[in-house]
C-alpha positions as CSV (number, residue, x, y, z in Angstrom):
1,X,8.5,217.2,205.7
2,X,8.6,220.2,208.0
3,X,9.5,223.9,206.4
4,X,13.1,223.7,208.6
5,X,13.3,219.8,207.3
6,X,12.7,220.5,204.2
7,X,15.3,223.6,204.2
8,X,18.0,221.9,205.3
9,X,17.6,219.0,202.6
10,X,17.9,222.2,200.3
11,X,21.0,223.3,202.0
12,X,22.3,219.7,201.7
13,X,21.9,219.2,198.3
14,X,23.4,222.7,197.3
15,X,26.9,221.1,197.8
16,X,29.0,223.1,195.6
17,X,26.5,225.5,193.4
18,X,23.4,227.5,195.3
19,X,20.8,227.6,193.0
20,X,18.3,230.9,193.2
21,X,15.3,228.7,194.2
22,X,16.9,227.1,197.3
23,X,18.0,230.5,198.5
24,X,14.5,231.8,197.9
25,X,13.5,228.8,200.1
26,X,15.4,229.7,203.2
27,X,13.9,233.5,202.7
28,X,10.8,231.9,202.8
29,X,11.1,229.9,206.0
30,X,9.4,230.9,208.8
31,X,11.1,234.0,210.8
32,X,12.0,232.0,213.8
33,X,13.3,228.9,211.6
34,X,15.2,230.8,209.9
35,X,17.0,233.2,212.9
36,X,17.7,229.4,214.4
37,X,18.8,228.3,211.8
38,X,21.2,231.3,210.6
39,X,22.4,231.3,214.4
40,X,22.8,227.6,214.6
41,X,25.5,228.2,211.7
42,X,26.9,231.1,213.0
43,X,27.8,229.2,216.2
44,X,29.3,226.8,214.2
45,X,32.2,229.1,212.8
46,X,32.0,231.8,215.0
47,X,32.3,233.1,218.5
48,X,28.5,234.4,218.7
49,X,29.3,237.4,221.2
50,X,32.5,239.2,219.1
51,X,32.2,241.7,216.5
52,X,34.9,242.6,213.9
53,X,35.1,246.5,213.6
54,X,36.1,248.2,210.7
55,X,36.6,252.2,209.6
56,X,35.9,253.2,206.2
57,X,37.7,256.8,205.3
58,X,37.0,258.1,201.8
59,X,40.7,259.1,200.4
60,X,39.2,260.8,197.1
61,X,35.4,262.0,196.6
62,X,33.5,262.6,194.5
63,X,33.5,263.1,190.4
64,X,32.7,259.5,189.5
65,X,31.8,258.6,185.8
66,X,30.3,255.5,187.0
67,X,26.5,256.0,186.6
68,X,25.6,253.5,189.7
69,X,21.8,254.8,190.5
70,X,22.4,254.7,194.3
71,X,25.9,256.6,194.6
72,X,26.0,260.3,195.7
73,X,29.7,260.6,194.1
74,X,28.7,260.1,190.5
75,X,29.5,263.2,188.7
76,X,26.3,262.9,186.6
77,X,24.0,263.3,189.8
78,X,23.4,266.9,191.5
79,X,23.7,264.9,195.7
80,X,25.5,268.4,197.2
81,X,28.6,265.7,197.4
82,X,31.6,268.0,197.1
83,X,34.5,266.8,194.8
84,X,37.7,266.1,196.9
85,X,41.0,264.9,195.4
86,X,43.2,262.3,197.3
87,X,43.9,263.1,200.7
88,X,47.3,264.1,202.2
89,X,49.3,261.3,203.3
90,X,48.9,262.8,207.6
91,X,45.6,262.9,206.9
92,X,44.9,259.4,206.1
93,X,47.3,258.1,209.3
94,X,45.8,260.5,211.3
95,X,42.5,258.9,210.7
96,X,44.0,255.4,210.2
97,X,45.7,255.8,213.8
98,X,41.9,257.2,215.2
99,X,40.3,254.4,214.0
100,X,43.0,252.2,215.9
101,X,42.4,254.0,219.2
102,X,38.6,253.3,219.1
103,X,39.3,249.9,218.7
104,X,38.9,249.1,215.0
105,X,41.1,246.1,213.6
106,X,40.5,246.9,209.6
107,X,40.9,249.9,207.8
108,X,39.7,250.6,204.8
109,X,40.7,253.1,202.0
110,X,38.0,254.2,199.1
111,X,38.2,256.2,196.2
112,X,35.7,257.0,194.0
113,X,37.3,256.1,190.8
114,X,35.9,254.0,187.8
115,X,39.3,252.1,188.0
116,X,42.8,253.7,189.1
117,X,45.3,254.6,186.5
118,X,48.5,253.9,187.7
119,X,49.7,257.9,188.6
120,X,46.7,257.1,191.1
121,X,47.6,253.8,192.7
122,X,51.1,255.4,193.2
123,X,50.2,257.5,196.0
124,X,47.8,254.9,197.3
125,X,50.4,251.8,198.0
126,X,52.3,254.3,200.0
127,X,49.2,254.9,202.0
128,X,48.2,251.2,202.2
129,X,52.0,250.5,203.1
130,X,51.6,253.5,205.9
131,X,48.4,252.2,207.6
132,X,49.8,248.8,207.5
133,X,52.6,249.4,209.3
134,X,50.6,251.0,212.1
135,X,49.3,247.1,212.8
136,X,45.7,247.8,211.2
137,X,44.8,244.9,208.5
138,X,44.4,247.3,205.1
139,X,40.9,247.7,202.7
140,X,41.0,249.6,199.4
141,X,38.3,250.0,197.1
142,X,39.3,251.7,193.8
143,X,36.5,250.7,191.3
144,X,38.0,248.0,188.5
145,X,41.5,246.8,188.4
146,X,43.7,246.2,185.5
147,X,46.0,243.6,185.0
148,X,48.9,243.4,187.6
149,X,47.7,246.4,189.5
150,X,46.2,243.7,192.6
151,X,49.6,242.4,192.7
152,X,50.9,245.6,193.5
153,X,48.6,246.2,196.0
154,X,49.0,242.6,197.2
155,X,53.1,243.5,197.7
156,X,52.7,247.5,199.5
157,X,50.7,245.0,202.0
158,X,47.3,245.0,201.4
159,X,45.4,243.0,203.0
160,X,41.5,243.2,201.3
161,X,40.0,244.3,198.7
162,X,36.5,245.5,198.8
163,X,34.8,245.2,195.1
164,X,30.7,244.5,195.7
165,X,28.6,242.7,193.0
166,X,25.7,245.7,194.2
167,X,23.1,243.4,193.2
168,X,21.6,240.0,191.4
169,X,23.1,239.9,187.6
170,X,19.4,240.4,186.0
171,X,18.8,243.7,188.2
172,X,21.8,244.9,187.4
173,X,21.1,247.2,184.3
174,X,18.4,248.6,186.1
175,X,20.7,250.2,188.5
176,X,24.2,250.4,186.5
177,X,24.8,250.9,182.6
178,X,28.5,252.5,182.6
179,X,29.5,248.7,182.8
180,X,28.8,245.3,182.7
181,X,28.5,242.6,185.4
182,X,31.4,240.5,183.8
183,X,33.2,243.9,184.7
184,X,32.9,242.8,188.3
185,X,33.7,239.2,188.4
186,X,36.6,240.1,186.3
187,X,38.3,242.6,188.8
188,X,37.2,239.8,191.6
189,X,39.4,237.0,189.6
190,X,42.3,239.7,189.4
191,X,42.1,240.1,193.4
192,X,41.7,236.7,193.7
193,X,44.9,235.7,191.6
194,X,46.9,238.3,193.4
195,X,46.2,236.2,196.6
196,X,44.3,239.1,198.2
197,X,41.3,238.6,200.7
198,X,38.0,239.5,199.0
199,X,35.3,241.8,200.0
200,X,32.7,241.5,198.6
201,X,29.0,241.9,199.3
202,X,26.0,244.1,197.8
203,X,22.8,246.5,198.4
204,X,19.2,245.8,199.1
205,X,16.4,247.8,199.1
206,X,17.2,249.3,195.6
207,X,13.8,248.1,194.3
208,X,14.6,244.4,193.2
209,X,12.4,241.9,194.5
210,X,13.0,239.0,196.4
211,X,13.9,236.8,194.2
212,X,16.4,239.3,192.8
213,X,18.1,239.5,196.5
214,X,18.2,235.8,196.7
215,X,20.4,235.9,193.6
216,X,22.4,238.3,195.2
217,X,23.2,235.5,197.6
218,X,23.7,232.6,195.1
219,X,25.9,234.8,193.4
220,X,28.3,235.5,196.8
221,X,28.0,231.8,197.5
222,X,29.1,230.5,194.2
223,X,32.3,232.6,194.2
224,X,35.2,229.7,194.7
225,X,36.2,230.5,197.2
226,X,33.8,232.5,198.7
227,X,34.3,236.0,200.0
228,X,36.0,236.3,203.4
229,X,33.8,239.5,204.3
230,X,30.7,240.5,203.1
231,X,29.1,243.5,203.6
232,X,25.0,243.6,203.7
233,X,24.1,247.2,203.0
234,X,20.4,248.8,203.3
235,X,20.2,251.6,200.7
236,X,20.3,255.1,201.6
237,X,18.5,257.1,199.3
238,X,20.2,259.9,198.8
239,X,18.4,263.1,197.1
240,X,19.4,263.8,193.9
241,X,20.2,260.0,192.8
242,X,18.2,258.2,191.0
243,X,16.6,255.7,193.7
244,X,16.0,258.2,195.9
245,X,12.5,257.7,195.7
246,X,12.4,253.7,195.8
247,X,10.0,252.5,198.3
248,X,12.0,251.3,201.5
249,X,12.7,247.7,202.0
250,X,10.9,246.2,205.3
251,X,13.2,246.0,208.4
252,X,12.3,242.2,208.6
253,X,13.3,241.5,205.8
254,X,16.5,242.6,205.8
255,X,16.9,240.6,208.9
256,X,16.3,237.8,206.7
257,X,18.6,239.0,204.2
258,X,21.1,238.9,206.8
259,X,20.3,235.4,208.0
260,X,20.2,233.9,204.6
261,X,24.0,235.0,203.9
262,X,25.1,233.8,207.2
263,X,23.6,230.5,206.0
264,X,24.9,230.7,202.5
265,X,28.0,232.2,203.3
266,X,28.8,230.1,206.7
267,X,32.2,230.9,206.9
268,X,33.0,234.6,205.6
269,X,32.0,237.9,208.2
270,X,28.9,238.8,207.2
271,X,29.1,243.0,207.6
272,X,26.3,245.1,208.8
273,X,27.4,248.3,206.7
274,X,25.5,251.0,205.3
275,X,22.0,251.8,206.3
276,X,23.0,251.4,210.2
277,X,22.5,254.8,211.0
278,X,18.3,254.3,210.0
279,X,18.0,251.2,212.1
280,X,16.8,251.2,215.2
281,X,19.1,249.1,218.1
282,X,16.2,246.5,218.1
283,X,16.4,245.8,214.4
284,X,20.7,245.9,214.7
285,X,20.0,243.3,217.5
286,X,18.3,240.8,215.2
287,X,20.4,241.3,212.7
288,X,23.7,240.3,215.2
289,X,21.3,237.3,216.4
290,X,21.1,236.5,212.5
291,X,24.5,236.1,212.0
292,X,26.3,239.9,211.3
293,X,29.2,239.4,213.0
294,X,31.3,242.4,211.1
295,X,30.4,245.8,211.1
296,X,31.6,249.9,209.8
297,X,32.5,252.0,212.9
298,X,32.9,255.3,212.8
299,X,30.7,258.7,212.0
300,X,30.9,258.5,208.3
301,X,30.8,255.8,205.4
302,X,32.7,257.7,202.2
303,X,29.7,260.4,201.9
304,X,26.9,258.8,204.1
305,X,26.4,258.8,207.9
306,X,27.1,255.9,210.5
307,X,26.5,255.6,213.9
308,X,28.8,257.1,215.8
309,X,31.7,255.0,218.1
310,X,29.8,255.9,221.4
311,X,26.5,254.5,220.2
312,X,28.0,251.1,218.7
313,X,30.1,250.7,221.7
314,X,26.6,251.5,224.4
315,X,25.0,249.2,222.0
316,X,27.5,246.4,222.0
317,X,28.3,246.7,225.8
318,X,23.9,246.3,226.3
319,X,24.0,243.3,224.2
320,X,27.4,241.3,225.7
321,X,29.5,241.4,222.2
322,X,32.9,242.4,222.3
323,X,34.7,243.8,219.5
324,X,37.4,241.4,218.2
325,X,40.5,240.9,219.9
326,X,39.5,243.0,222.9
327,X,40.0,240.8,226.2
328,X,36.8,239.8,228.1
């Protein structure tokens, strides 16, 4: 039995529960088996040459008490990230309605907040009510939710809701103590019971190993249902956290890490999100050929830098993608 033979037995017998080792099998396929592959299922769900944009505008910054080891807004951490409290109503449309004019579909709305009391959501469901009604599909991430506040969201018109697991549930502690994993799935099964579209994705290159991403990816897989957009992000060490040292993950292999949810996750927009800005347009181009099919547009992501519209768009138009819902 072949190493693509012997994959896609793996793949087959994974029917409703991805266990680690058959996701650490496709990493370990060879790199051309496993871009075929990953594009073989891509074209199977997708349109191959369309991209989904979406903008990302930080509405509060800053001042976290979360203690997550790669995040410049926790207050704990000395980054130069200046604290910024929720942003004017204008200011959000004005930026909601830029984003629409450069061609994003998606919008999304974070604020650095462990969870949102409810004198915070307030002003937010105006804003996602705002943004909505400008024809943009509405994001939030606001950290954990309590009981009933997704259904509010859910009813001022939200659309998503962005809440990433960050990483496999035994590396976890090693980057974030301030709460648990359970914390996560449990703010996921309140989105999820509000009816909301879930976001949900995580980081690599935060010093976990292999098998550590693969359970990353069995752990997106195995949410029922699975996650209509996930976002694959390349740390950015940022000085003054605590992984801003960690040795950088290989290019290639975040290609793979990138084909291997496209395979896992065969039906949800796989995101190319932070760490963009670092990758050259060759590795960008592989990672579109492995299955991205979503990605961040715009200058900034919350606190860290993205590649601006004019370079996406000259690196779109040299590859032949369109961005969704354009005409060809």
């Amino acid at each position: 039995m072949n190493d693509m033979t012997q994959a896609a037995a793996l793949i087959e017998s994974a029917n409703e529960k991805w266990r680690v080792a058959e996701v650490e099998a496709l990493f370990a396929l060879p790199f051309n088996d496993l871009m075929f592959r990953a594009q073989s299922v891509h074209r199977e769900h997708f349109d191959p040459n369309t991209v989904q944009l979406s903008t990302l505008l930080s509405i509060k910054t800053g001042g976290c008490s979360e203690d997550c080891g790669y995040c410049p807004q926790a207050a704990r951490y000395d980054t130069g990230v200046e604290n910024q409290g929720l942003l004017e109503m204008n200011a959000v449309l004005d930026a909601a309605r830029a984003a629409k004019a450069a061609g994003a579909t998606r919008f999304c709305m974070g604020a650095a907040w462990r969870g949102p009391k409810q004198r915070d959501l307030d002003p937010v469901l105006d804003m996602v009510r705002e943004v909505k009604a400008l024809g943009l599909e509405t994001c939030a991430t606001l950290g954990m939710l309590k009981d009933g506040q997704a259904e509010q969201l859910k009813d001022a018109g939200l659309d998503y809701y962005n809440h990433n697991l960050d990483t496999a549930p035994e590396f976890y502690g090693e980057v974030i103590t301030t709460r648990a994993y359970q914390d996560r799935l449990d703010t996921l099964d309140r989105v999820r019971g509000a009816d909301l579209h879930v976001c949900c994705g995580g980081i690599v290159g935060m010093g976990e190993s292999r098998t550590q991403r693969a359970g990353l990816i069995a752990q997106l897989a195995n949410l029922d249902p699975q996650p209509e957009s996930v976002p694959i992000n390349m740390l950015v060490q940022v000085e003054g956290t605590p992984l801003q040292d960690t040795e950088a993950l290989d290019p290639l292999e975040f290609v793979r890490t990138i084909a291997v949810a496209r395979i896992a996750l065969s039906k949800s927009y796989v995101r190319l999100s932070a760490g963009r800005q670092e990758m050259s347009e060759a590795i960008q181009a592989l990672c579109f050929l492995a299955g991205a099919n979503s990605i961040f547009y715009g200058e900034k992501l919350l606190t860290t830098g993205n590649p601006d519209v004019a370079r996406d768009r000259n690196l779109l138009n040299k590859l032949g993608i369109r961005p969704q819902g354009e005409a060809h």
